[in-house]
N, C-alpha and C positions, 0 to 999 in steps of 0.2 A: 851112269844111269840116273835120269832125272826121278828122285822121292817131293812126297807133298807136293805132285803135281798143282795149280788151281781149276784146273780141266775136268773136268767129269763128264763122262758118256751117258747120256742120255738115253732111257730107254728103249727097245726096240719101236713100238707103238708111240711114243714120242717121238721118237727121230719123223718116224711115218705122217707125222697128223694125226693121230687117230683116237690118243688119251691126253686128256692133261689128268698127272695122277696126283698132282695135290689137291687140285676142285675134284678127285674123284672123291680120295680120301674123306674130305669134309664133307661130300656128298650121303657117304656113307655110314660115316660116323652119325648122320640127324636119324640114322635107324625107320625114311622112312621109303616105300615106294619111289622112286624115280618117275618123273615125264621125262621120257629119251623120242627125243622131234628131231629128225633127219630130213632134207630138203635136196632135188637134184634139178634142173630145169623145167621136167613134165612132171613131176609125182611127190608128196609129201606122204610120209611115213612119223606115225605118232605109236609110240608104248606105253605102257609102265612095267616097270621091270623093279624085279625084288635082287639083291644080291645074295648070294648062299655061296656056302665055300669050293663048292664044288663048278662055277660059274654065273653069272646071272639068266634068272627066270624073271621070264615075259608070260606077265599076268594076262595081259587085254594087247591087243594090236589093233590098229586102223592104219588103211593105207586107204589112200587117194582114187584105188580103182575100184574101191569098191563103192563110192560113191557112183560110176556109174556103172556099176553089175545089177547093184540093190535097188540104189535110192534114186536113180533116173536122172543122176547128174549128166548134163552134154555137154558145157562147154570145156574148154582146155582144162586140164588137173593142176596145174603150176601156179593157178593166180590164187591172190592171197584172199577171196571168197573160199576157191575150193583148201586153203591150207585151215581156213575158221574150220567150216564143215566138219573136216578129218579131224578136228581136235572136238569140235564138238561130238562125231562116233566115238572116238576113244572115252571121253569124257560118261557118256553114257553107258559105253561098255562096262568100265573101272566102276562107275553105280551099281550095276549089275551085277558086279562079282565082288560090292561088300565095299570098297574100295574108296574112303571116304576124302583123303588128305594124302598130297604127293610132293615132291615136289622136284621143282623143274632144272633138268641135266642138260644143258644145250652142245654140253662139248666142247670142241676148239670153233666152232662156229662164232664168228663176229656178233656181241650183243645187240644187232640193230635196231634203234628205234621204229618200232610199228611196221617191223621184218615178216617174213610169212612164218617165222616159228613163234614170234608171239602175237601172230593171227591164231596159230594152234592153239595157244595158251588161253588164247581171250574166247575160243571153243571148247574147252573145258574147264573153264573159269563158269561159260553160261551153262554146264551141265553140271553145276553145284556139286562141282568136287573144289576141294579147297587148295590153294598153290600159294605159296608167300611168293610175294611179287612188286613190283614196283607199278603203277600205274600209269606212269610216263613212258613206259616203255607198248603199251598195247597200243594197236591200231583204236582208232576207234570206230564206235557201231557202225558210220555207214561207209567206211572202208571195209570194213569187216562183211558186211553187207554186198559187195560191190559197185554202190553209188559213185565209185571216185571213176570206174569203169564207164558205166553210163552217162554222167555226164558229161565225160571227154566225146565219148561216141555222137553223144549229140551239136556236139561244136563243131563236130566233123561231117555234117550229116551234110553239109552245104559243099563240099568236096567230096564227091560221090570216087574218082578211084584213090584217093587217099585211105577213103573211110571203109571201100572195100579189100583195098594192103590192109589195112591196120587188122581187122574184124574179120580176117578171110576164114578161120579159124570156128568162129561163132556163126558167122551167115553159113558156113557148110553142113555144121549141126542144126541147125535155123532154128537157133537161138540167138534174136537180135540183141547187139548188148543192151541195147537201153533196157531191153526188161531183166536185164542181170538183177538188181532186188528182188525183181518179182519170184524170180526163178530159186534165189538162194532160198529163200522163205518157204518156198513150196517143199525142196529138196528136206529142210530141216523140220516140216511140218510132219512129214513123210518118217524122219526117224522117230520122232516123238511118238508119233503113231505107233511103229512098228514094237517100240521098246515096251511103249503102256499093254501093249498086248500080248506081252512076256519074253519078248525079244525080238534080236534083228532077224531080217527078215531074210529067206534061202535067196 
């Protein structure tokens, strides 16, 4: 029988992908609020979540649909516009409910530079909740915006079926990209609104 193996099994949830439990631990030990941002190809999902012993609680939630249930978002849910947005709703939710300083759990998700999870971050960063954070790592405003969106649309605009494969998605909403700026701004005009006048809207 082999003793003092150097092998060790790895947790059930680790084995999976699902925990890394030493960043949970140190996550947990800062005692404060968690940002928990989850990403799938169509949809972003942002929380903040408390831990308690009996499981974690989810303070505030934003997901990606409801940007267009509520707030009259059309185009696709996946681009890293709509991932700002959704952190900016959580962002304003977590104000709402007291919530002043969090900070951010990404998981076993690869840290990418200027990724759609800290597009989220850089939407709750502009909804003055507080996140310790690297600044190299956010998009910036006018990606965040969707300008990097628009201006490619517009290089293309000279290849008319190129430019209709690429945007088929936006011209069916008819939402042309180029006005993707235009549109994020109105979207995010819209919660400001909704929140100043004591919350989101049904």
């Amino acid at each position: 029988m082999v003793k003092n193996s150097r092998y060790c099994v790895p947790f059930r949830r680790r084995r999976e992908g699902k925990t890394d439990y030493k960043a949970r631990k140190a996550l947990l030990l800062s005692g404060k609020p968690r940002l928990v941002t989850r990403s799938s190809i169509n949809n972003i999902l942002a929380q903040v979540v408390v831990a308690k012993p009996i499981g974690d609680e989810v303070l505030v939630s934003a997901h990606s649909r409801e940007l267009v249930q509520k707030y009259g978002w059309k185009p696709p849910r996946g681009n890293l516009a709509a991932a700002y947005l959704t952190g900016f709703l959580c962002g304003l939710k977590a104000k709402a409910k007291g919530v002043n300083e969090v900070i951010m759990d990404i998981g076993l998700c690869p840290p990418s530079k200027g990724s759609r999870i800290f597009a989220v971050l850089r939407g709750v960063l502009d909804a003055k909740i507080d996140v310790p954070h690297s600044e190299e790592k956010l998009p910036d405003e006018k990606r965040a915006r969707g300008e990097h969106i628009a201006q490619y649309a517009e290089h293309l605009t000279s290849n008319v079926d190129e430019y209709q494969s690429k945007f088929s998605r936006y011209l069916e909403c008819k939402v042309p990209p180029e006005t993707l700026p235009k549109h994020v701004a109105e979207v995010k005009a819209d919660m400001m609104a909704a929140f100043k006048s004591g919350g989101k809207r049904n």
